[in-house]
OpenMM code with the backbone's topology and positions (N, CA, C; nanometers):
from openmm import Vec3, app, unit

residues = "UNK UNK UNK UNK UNK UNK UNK UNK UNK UNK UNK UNK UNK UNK UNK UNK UNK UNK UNK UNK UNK UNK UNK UNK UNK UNK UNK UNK UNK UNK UNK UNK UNK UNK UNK UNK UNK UNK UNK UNK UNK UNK UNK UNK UNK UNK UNK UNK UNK UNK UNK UNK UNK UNK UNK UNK UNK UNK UNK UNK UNK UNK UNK UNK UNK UNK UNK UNK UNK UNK UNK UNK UNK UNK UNK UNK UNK UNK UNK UNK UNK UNK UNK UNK UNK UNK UNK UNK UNK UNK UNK UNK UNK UNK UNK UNK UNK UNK UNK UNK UNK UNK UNK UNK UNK UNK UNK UNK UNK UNK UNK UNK UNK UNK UNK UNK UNK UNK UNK UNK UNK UNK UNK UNK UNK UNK UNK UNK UNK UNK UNK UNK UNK UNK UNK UNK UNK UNK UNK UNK UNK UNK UNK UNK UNK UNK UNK UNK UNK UNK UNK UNK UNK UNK UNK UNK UNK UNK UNK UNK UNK UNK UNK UNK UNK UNK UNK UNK UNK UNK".split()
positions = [
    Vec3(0.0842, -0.1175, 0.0000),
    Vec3(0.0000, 0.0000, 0.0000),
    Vec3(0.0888, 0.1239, 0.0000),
    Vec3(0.0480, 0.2041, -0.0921),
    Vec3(0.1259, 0.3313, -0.1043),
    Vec3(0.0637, 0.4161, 0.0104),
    Vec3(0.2009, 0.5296, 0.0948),
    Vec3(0.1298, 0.5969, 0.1538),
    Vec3(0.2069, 0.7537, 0.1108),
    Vec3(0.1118, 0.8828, 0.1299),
    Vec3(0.1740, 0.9679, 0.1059),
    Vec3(0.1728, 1.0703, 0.2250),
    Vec3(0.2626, 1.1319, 0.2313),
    Vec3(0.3066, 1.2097, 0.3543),
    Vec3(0.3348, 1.3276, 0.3747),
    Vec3(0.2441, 1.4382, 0.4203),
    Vec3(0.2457, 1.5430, 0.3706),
    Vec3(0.3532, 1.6268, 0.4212),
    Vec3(0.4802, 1.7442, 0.2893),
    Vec3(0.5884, 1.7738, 0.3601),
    Vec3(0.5384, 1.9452, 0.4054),
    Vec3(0.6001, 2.0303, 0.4606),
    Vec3(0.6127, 2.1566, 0.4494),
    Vec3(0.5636, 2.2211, 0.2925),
    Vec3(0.5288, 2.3399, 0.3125),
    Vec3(0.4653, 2.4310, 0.2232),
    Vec3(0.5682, 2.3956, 0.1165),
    Vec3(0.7032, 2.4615, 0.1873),
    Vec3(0.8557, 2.4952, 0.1072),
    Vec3(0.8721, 2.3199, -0.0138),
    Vec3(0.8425, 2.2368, 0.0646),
    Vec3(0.8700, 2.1139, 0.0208),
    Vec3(0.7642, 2.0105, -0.0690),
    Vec3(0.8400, 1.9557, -0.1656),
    Vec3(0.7027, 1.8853, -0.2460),
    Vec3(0.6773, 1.7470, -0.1509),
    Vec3(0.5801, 1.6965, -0.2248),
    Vec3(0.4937, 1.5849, -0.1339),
    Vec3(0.5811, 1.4856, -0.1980),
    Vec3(0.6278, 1.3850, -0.0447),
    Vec3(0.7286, 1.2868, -0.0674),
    Vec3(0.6526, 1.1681, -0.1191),
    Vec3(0.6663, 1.1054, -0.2020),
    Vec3(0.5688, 0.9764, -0.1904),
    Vec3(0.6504, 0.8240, -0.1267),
    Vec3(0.6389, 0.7365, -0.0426),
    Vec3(0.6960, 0.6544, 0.0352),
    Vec3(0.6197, 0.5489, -0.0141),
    Vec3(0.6708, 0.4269, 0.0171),
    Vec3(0.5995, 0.2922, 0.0026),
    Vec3(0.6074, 0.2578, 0.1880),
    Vec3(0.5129, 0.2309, 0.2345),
    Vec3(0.5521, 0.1467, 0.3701),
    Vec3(0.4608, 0.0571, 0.3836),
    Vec3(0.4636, -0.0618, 0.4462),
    Vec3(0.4141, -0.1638, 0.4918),
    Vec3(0.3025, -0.1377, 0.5924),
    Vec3(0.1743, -0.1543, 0.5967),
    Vec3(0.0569, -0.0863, 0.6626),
    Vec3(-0.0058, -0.2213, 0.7091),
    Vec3(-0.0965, -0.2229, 0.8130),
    Vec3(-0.1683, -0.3162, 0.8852),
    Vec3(-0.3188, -0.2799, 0.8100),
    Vec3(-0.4551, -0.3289, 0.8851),
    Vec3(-0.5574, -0.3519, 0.7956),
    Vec3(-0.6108, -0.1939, 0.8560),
    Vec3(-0.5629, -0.1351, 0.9631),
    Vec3(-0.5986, -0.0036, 0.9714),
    Vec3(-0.5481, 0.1400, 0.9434),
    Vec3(-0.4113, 0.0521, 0.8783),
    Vec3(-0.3628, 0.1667, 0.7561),
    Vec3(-0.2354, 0.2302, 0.8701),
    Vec3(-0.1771, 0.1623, 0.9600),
    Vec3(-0.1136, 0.2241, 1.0363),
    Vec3(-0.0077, 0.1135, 1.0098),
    Vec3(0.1468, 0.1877, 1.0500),
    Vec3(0.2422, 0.1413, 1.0271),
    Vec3(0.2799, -0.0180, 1.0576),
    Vec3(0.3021, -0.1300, 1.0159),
    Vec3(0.3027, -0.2505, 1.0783),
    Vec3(0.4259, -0.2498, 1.1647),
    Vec3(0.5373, -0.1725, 1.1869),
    Vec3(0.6333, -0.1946, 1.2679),
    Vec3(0.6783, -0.0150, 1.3254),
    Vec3(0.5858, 0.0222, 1.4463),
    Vec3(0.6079, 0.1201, 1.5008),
    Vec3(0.7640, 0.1150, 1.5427),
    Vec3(0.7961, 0.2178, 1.5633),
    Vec3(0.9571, 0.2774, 1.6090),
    Vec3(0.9435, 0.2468, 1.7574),
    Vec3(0.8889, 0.2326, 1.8177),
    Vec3(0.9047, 0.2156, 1.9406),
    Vec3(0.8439, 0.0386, 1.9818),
    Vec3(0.8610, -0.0561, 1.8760),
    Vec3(0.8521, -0.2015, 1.9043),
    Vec3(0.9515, -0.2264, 1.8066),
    Vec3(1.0764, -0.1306, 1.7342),
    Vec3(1.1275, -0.1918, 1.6656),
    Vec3(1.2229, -0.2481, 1.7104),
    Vec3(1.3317, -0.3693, 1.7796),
    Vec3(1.3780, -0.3904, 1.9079),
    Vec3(1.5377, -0.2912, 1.8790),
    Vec3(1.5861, -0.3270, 1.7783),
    Vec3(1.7349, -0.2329, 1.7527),
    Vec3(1.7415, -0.0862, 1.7910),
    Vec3(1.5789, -0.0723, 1.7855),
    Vec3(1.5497, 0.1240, 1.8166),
    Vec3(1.5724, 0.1086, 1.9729),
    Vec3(1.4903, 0.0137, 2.0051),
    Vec3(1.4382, 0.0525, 2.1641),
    Vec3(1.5771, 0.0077, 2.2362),
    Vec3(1.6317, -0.1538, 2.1842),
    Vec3(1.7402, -0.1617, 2.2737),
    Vec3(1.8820, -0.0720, 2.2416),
    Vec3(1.8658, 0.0232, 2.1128),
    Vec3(1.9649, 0.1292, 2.1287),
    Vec3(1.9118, 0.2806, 2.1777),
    Vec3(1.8209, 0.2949, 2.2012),
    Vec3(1.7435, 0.3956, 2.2941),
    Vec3(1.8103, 0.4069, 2.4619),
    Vec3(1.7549, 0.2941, 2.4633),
    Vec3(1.7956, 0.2703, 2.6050),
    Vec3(1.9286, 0.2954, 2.6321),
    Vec3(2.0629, 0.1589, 2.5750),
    Vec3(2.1516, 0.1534, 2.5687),
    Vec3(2.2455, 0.3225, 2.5400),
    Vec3(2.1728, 0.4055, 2.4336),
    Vec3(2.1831, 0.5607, 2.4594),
    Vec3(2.1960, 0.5933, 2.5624),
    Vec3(2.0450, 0.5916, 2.6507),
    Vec3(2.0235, 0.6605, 2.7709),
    Vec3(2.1508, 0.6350, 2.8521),
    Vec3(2.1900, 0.5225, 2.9084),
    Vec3(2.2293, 0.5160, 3.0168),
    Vec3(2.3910, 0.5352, 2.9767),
    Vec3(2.4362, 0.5125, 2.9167),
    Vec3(2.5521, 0.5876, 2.8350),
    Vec3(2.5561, 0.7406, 2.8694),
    Vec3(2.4783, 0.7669, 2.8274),
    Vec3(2.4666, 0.9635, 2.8438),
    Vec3(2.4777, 0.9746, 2.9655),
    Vec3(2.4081, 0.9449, 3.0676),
    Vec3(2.3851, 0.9427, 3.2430),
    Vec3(2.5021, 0.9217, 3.2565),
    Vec3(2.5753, 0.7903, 3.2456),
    Vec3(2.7124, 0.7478, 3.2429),
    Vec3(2.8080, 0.8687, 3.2690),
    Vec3(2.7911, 0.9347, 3.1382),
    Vec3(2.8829, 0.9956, 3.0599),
    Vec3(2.9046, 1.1756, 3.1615),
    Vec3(2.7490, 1.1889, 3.1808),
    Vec3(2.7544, 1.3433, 3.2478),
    Vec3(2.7730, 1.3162, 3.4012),
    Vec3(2.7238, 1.1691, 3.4904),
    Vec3(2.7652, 1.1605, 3.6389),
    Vec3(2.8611, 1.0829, 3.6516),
    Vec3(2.9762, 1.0123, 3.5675),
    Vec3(3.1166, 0.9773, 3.5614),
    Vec3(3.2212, 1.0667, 3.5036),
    Vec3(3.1719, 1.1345, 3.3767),
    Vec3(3.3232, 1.1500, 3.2460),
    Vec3(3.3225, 1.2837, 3.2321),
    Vec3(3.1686, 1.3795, 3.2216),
    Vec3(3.2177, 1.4773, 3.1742),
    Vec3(3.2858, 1.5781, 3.3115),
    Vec3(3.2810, 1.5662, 3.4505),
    Vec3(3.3835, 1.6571, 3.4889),
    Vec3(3.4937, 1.6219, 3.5102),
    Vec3(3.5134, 1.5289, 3.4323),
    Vec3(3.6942, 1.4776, 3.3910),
    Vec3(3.7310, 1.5184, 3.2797),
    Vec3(3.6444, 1.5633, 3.2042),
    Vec3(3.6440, 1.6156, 3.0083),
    Vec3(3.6748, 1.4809, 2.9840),
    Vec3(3.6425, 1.3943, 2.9941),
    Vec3(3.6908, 1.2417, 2.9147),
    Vec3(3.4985, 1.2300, 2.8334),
    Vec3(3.5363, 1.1541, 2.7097),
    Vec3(3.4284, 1.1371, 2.6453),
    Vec3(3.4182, 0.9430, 2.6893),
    Vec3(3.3113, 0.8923, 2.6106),
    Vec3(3.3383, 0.7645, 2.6538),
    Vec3(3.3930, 0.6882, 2.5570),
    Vec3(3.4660, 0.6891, 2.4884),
    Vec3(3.5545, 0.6471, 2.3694),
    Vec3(3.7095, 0.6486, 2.4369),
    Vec3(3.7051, 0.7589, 2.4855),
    Vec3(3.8892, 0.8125, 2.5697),
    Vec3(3.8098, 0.7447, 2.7061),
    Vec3(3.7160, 0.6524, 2.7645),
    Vec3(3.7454, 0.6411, 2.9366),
    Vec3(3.7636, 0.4952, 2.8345),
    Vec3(3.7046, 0.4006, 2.7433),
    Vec3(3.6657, 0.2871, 2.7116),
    Vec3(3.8248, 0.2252, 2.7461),
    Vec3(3.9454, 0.3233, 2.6263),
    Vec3(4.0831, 0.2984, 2.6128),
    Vec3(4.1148, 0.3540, 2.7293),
    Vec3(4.0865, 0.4406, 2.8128),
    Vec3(4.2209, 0.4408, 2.9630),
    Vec3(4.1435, 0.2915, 3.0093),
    Vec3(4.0259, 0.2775, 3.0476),
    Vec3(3.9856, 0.1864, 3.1007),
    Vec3(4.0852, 0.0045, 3.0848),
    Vec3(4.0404, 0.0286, 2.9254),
    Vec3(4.0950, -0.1497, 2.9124),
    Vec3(4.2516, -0.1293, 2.9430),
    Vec3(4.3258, 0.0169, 2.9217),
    Vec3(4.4324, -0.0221, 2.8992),
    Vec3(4.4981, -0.0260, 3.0479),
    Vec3(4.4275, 0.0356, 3.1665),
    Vec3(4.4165, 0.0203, 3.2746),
    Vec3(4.4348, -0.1488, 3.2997),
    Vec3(4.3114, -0.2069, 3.2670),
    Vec3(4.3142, -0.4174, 3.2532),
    Vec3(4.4486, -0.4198, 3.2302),
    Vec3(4.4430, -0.4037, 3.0942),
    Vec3(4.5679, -0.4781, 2.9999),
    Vec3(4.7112, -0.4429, 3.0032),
    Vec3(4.7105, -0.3057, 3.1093),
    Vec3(4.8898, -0.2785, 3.0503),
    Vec3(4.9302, -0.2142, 2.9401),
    Vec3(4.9631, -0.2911, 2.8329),
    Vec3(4.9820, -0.2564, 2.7074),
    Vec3(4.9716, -0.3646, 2.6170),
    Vec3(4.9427, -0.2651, 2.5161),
    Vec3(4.8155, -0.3404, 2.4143),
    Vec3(4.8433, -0.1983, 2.3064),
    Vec3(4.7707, -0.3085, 2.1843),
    Vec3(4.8084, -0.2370, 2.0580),
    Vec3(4.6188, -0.1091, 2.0559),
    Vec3(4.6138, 0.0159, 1.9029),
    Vec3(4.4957, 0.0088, 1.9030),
    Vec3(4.4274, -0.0521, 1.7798),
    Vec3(4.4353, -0.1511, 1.7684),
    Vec3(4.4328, -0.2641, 1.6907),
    Vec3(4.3566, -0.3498, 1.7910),
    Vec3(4.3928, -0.3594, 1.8787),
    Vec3(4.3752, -0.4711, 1.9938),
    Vec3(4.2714, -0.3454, 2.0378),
    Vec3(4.2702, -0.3017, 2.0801),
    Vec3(4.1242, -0.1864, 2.1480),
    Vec3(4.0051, -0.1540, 2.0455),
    Vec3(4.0357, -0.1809, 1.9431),
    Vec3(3.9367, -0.1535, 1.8143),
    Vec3(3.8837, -0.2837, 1.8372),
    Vec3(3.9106, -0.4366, 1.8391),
    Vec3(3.9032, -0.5113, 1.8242),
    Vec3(3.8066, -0.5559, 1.9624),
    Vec3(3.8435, -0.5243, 2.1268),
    Vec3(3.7881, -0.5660, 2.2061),
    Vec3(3.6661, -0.4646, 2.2473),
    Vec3(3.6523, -0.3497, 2.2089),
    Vec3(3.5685, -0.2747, 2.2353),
    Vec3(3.4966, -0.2364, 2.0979),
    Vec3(3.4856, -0.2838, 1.9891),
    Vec3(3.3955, -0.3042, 1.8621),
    Vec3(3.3929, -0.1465, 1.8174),
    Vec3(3.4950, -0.0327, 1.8566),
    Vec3(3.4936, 0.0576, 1.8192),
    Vec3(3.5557, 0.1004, 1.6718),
    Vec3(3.5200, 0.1650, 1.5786),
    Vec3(3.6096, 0.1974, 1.4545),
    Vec3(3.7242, 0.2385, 1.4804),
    Vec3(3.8062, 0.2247, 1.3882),
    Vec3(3.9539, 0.2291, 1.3880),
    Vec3(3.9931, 0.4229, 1.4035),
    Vec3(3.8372, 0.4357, 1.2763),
    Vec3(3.8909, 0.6416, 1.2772),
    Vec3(3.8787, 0.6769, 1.4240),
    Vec3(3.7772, 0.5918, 1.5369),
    Vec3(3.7367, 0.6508, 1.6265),
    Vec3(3.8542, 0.6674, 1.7924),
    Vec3(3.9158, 0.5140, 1.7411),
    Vec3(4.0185, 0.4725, 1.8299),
    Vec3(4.1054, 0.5574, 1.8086),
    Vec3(4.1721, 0.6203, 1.6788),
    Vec3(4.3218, 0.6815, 1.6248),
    Vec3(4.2812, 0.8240, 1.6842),
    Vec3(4.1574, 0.8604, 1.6610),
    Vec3(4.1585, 1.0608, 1.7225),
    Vec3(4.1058, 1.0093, 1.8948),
    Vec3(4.1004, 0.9584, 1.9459),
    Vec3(4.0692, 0.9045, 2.1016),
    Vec3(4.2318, 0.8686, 2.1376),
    Vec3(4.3418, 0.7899, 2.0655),
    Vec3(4.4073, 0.7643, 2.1216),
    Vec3(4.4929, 0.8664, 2.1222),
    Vec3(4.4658, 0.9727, 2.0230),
    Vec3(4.5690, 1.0996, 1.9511),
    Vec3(4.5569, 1.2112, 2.0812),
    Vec3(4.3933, 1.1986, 2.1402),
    Vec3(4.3416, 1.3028, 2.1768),
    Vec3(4.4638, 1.2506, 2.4072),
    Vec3(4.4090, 1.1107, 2.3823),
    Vec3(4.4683, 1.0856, 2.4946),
    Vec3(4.6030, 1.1262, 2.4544),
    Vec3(4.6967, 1.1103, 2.4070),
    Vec3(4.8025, 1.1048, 2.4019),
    Vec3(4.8814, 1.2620, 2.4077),
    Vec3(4.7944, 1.3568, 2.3448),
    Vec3(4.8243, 1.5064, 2.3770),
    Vec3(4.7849, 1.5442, 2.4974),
    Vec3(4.6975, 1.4635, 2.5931),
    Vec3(4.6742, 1.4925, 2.7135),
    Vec3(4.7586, 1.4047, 2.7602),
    Vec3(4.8921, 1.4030, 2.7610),
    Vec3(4.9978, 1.3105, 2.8311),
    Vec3(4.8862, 1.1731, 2.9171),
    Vec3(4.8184, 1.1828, 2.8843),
    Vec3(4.7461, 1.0215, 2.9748),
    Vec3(4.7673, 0.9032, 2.9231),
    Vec3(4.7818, 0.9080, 2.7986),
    Vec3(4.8719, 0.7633, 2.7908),
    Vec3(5.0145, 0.7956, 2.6698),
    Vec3(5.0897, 0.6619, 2.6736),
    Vec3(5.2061, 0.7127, 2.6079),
    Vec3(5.2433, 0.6117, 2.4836),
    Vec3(5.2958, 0.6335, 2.4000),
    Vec3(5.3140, 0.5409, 2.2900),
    Vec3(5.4748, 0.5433, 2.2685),
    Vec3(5.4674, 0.3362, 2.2131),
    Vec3(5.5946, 0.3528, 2.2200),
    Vec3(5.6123, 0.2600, 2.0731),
    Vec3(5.7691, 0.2480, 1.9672),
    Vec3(5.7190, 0.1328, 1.8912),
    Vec3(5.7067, -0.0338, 1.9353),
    Vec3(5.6605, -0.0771, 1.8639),
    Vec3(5.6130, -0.2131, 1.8713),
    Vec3(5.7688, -0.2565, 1.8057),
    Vec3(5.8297, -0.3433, 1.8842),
    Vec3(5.9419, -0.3966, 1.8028),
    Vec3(5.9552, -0.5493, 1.7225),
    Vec3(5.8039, -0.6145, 1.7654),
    Vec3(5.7895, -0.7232, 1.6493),
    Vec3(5.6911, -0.6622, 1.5839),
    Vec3(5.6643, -0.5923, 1.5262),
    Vec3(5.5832, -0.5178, 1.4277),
    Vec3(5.6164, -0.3947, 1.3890),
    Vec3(5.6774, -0.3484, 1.3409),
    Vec3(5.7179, -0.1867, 1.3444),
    Vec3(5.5407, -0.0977, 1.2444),
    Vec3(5.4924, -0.1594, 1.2293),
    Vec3(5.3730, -0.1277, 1.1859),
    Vec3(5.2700, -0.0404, 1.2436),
    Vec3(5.3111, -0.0818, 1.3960),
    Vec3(5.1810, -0.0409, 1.4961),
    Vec3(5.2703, -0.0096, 1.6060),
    Vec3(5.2232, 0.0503, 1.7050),
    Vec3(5.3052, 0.1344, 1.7917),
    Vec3(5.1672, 0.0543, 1.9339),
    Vec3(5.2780, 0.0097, 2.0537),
    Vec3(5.2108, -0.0300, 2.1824),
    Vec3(5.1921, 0.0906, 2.2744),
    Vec3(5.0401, 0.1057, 2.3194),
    Vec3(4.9935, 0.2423, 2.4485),
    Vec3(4.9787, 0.1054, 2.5420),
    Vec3(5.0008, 0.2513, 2.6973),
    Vec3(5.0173, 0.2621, 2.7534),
    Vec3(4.9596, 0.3629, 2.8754),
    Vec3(4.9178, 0.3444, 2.9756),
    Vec3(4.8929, 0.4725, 3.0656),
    Vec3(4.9779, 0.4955, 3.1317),
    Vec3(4.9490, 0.6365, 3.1849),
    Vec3(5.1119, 0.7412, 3.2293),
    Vec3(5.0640, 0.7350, 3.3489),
    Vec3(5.1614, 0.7859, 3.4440),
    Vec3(5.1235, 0.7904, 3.5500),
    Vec3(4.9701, 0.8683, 3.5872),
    Vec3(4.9614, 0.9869, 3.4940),
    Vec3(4.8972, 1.0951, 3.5242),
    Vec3(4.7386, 0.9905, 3.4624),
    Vec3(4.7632, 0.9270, 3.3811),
    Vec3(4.6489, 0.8471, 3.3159),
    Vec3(4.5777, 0.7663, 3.4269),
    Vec3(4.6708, 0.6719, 3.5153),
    Vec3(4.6787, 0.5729, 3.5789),
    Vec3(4.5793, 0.6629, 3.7051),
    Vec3(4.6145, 0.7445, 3.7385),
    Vec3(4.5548, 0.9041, 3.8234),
    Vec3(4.4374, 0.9363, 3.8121),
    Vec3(4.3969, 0.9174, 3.6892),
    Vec3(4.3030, 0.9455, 3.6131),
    Vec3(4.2104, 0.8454, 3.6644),
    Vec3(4.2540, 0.7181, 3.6013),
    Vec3(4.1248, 0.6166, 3.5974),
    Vec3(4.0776, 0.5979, 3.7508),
    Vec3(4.2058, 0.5981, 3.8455),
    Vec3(4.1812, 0.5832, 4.0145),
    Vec3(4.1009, 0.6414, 4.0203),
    Vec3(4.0465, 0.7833, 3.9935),
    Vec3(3.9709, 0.8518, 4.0192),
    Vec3(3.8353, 0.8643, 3.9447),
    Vec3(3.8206, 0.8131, 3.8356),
    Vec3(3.6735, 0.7797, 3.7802),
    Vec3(3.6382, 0.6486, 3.8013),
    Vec3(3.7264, 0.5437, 3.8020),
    Vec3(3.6416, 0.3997, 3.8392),
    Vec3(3.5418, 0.4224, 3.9451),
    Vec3(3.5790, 0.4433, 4.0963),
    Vec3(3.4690, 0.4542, 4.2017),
    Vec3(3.3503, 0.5028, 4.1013),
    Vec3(3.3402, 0.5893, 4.0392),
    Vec3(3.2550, 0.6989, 4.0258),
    Vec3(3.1413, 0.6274, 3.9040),
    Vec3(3.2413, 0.5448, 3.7862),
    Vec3(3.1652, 0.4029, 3.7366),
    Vec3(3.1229, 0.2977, 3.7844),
    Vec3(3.1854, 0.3020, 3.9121),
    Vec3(3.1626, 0.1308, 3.9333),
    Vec3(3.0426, 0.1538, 4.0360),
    Vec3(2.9776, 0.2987, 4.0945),
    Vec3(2.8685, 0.3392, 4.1556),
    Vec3(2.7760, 0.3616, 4.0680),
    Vec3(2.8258, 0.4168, 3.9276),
    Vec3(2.6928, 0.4404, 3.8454),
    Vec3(2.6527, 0.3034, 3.8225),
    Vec3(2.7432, 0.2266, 3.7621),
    Vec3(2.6509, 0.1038, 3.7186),
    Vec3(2.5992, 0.0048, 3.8347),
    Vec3(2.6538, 0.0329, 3.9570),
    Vec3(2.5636, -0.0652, 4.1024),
    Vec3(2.4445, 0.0262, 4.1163),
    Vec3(2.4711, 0.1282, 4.0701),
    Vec3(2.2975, 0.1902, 4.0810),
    Vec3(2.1978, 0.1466, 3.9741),
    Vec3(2.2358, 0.1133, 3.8783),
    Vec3(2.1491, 0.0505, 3.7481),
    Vec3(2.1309, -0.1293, 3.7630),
    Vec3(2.2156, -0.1650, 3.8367),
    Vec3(2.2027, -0.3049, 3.8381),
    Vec3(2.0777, -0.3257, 4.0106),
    Vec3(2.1371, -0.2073, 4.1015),
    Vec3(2.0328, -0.2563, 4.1963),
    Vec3(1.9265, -0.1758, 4.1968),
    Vec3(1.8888, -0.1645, 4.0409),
    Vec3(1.7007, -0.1383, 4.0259),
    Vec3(1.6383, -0.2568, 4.0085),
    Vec3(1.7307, -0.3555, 3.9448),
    Vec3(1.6803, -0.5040, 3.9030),
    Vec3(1.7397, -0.5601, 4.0696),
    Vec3(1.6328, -0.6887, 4.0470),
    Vec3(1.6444, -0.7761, 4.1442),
    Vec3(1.7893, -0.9088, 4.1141),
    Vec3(1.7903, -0.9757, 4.2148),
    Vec3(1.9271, -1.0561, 4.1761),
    Vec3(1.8596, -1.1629, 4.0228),
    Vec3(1.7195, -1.2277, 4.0278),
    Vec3(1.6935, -1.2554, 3.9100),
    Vec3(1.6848, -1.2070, 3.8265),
    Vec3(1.6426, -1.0696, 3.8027),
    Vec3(1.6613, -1.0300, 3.6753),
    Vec3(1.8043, -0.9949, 3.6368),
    Vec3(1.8498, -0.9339, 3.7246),
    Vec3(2.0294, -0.9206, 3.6661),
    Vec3(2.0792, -1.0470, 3.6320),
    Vec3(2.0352, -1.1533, 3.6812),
    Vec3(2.1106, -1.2638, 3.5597),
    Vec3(2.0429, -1.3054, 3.4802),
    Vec3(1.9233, -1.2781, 3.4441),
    Vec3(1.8382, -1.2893, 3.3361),
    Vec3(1.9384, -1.2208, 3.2219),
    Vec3(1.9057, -1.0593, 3.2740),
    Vec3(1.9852, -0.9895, 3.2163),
    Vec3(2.1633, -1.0222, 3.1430),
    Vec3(2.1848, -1.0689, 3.2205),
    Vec3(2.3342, -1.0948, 3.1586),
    Vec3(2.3292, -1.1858, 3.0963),
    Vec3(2.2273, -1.2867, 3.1300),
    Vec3(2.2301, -1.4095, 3.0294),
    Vec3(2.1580, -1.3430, 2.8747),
    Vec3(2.0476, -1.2602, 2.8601),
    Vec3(2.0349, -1.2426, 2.7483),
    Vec3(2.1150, -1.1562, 2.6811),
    Vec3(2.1499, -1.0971, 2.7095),
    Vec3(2.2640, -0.9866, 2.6879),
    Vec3(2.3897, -1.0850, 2.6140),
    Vec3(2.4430, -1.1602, 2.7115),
    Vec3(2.5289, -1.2600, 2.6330),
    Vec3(2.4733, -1.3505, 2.4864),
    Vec3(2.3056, -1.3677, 2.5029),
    Vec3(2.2833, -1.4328, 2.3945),
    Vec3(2.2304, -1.3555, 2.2856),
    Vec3(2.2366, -1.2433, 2.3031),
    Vec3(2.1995, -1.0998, 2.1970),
    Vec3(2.3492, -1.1189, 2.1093),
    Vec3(2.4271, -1.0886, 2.1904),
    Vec3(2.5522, -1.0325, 2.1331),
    Vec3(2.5870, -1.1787, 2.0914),
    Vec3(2.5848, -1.2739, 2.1367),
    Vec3(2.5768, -1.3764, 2.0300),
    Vec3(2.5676, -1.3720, 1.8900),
    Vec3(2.4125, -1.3427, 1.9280),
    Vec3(2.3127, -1.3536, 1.7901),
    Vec3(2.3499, -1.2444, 1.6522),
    Vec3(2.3755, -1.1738, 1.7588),
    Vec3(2.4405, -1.0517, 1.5930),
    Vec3(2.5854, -1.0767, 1.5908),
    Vec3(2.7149, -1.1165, 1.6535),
    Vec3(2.8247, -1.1273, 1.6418),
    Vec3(2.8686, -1.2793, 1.5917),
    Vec3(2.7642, -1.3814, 1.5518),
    Vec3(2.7844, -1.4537, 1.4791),
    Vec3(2.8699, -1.5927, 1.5808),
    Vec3(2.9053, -1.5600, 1.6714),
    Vec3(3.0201, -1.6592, 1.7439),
    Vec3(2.8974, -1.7189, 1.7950),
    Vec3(2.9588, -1.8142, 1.8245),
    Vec3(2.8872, -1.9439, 1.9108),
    Vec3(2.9544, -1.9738, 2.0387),
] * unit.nanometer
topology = app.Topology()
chain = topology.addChain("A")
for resn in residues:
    res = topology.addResidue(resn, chain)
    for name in ("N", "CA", "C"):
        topology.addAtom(name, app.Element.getBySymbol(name[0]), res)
């Protein structure tokens, strides 16, 4: 069923094809579409994240993701951070560029690869994360103890079988 949709004065009338139910209304509203809603959400609490953990550190959450793992890991390529945090490569190189002019982490070469260069956090980095972990590891015990102990492992169990389902691994 064709539907047409009326634009602004300024603008001609768009004509769309969409998929309609028997009352002429959309068969897949935006708000049951699950990729909308579970990246809605997944938005939200990111942002919350972001303004009661990162922003009075000026860290975005791309620059806490890399102090964070590299905090775990030591040192590690961003090859290896693109890879464990599913972030793009353009996004990792101006995050790691941006850390790296803020002396918070440090780069050095890779000497079985001269290709790629191994980070690192600096002392001042290391400073850094001491002081925002508490401040994460309270935001997210506040989001986990809205759910009960069953649903938080509900939760993690589907969560694990989501990311399954689109990442193809078994």
């Amino acid at each position: 069923m064709m539907v047409y949709r009326e634009r602004s004065a300024a603008a001609p009338m768009v004509r769309a094809s969409f998929p309609t139910n028997d009352n002429g209304a959309f068969e897949l509203p935006l708000a049951e579409y699950f990729p909308d809603r579970f990246g809605l959400v997944a938005m939200r609490v990111v942002r919350e994240a972001e303004r009661q953990c990162l922003k009075s550190h000026d860290i975005g959450l791309a620059e806490w993701r890399i102090l964070s793992l590299l905090s775990e890991l030591g040192v590690t390529t961003a090859k290896t951070i693109g890879e464990v945090t599913d972030m793009h490569k353009t996004k990792v190189s101006r995050a790691v560029a941006d850390l790296e002019r803020r002396r918070l982490i440090a780069r050095r070469p890779n000497r079985n690869d001269l290709r790629e260069s191994l980070l690192s956090l600096t002392e001042v980095g290391q400073s850094l994360v001491t002081q925002i972990a508490p401040e994460c590891r309270a935001f997210s015990r506040k989001i986990w103890n809205s759910l009960d102990e069953s649903e938080r492992a509900l939760l993690k169990n589907l969560l694990a079988k989501l990311d399954q389902s689109v990442s193809g691994r078994a």
